[in-house]
N, C-alpha and C positions, 0 to 999 in steps of 0.2 A: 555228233558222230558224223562220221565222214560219208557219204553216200559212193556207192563201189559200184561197178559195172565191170561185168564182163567183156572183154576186148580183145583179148583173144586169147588160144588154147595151146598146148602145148602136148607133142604126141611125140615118144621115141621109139625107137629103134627095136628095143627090149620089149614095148609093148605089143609091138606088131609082130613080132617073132611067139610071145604071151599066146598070140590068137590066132597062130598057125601063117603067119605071112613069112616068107622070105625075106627078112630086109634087105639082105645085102644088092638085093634086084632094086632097091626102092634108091630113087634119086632123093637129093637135098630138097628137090623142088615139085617133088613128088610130095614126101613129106610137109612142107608146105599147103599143100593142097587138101592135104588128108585133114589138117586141120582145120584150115578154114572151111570147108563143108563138115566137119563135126561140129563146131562154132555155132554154124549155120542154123541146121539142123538142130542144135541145143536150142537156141534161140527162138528157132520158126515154129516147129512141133513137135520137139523130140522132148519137152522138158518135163512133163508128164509122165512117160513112156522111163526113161532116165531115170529120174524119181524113185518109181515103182519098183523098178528090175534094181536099183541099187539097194532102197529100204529093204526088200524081200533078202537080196544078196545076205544084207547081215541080221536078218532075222526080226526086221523089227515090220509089224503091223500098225497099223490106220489105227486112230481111236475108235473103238466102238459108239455108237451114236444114239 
């Protein structure tokens, strides 16, 4: 199996607008940026935090121990 790395993200238009942003204010290179600090941020300390708030999102829990 082939080993896979994250390298980088991919954030549009639709989604920013999803979470109350104005796109149409948002440059090409804006967007850009939005990524590579979500990237970032997944990577450094956010992947935990990510995780969580997504598993909960669709309802699913931690095994119990």
């Amino acid at each position: 199996m082939e080993d896979r790395e994250i390298q980088r993200t991919i954030i549009s238009r639709s989604i920013l607008d999803d979470f109350g942003y104005d796109s149409d204010k948002i440059s090409d290179e804006d967007l850009e940026t939005i990524a590579t600090e979500l990237l970032d941020y997944f990577i450094e300390d956010g992947f935990r935090d990510a995780l969580e708030s997504t598993m909960s999102s669709l309802g699913i829990s931690k095994k119990e121990e």
